[in-house]
C-alpha positions as CSV (number, residue, x, y, z in Angstrom):
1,X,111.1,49.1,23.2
2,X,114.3,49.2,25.0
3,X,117.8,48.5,23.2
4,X,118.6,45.0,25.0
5,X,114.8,43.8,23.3
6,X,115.4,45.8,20.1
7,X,118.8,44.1,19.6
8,X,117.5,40.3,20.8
9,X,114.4,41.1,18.4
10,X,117.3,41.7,15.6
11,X,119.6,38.6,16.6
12,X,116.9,36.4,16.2
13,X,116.1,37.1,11.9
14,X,120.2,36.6,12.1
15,X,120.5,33.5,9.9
16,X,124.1,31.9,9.7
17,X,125.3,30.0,6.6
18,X,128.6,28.3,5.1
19,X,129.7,30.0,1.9
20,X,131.3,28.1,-0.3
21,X,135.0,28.3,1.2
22,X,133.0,26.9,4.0
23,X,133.1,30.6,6.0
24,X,130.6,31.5,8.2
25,X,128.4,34.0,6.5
26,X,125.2,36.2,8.1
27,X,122.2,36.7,6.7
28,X,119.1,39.1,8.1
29,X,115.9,37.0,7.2
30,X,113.7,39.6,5.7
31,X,110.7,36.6,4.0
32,X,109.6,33.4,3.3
33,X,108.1,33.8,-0.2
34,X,106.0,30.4,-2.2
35,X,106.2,30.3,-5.9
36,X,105.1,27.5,-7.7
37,X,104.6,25.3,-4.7
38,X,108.1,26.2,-3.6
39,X,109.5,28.4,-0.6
40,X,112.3,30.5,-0.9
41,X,114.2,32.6,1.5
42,X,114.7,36.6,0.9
43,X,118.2,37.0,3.0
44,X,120.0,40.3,3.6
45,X,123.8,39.8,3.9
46,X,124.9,41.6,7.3
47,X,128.1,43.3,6.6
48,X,131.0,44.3,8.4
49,X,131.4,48.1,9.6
50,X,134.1,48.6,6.9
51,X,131.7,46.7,4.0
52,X,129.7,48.7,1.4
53,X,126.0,48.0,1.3
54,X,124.8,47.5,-1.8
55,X,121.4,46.4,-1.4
56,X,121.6,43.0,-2.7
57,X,119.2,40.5,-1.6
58,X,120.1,36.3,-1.5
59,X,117.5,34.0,-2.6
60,X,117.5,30.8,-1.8
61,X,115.2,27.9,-2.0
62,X,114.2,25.9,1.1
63,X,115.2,22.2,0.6
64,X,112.6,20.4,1.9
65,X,114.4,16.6,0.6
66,X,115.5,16.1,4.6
67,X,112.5,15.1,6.1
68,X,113.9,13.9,9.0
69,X,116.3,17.0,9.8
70,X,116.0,19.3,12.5
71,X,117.3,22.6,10.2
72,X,116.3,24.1,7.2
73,X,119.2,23.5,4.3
74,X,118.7,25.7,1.7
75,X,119.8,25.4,-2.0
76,X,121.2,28.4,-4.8
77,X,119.0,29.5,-7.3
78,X,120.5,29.4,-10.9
79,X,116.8,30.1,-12.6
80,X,116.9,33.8,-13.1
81,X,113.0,34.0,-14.5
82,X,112.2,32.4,-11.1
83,X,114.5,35.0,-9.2
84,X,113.0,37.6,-11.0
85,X,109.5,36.3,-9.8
86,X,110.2,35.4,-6.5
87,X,112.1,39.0,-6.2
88,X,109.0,40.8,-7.3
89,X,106.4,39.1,-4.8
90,X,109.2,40.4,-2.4
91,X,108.7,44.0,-3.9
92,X,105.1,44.1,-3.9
93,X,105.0,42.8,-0.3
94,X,107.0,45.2,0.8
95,X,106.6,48.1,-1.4
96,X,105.7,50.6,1.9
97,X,108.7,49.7,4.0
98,X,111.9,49.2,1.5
99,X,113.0,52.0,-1.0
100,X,113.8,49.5,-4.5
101,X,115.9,51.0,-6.9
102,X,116.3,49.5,-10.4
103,X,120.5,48.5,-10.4
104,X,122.2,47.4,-13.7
């Protein structure tokens, strides 16, 4: 696979949200996980050359109240048993290709 393909194959996981402040943020899409009849998203933050990668996944659940919308809206987690569940289907999936480490 050339670079141009590699780096068109990478664009397209590249998911853009507002934070907050209303500043656009990237995310790398690494899943789509269900639990409990409910998607959620497994997000990577992309980060700046002079940013520190920590590691740290976003999980968000897919808001599925906008029938009629053309894009995905997505909705913060506050539940941390369910992050904790939805984080360790993630794990398990993914066991062979990510290195986890157990942060406190």
């Amino acid at each position: 696979m050339d670079e141009e393909n590699e780096l068109d194959e990478n664009l397209s996981n590249i998911i853009i949200l507002n934070d907050e402040n209303g500043n656009e943020v990237q995310f790398e899409f690494l899943d789509l996980i269900e639990y409990e009849s409910e998607e959620y998203v497994v997000l990577l933050p992309v980060l700046e050359d002079d940013e520190e990668d920590d590691g740290e996944v976003v999980i968000l659940k897919v808001d599925d109240s906008e029938e009629n919308s053309d894009e995905e809206s997505y909705i913060s987690v506050d539940d941390e048993e369910t992050l904790t569940a939805v984080f360790e289907i993630f794990k398990e999936k993914f066991k062979e290709e990510f290195n986890f480490t157990d942060g406190e």
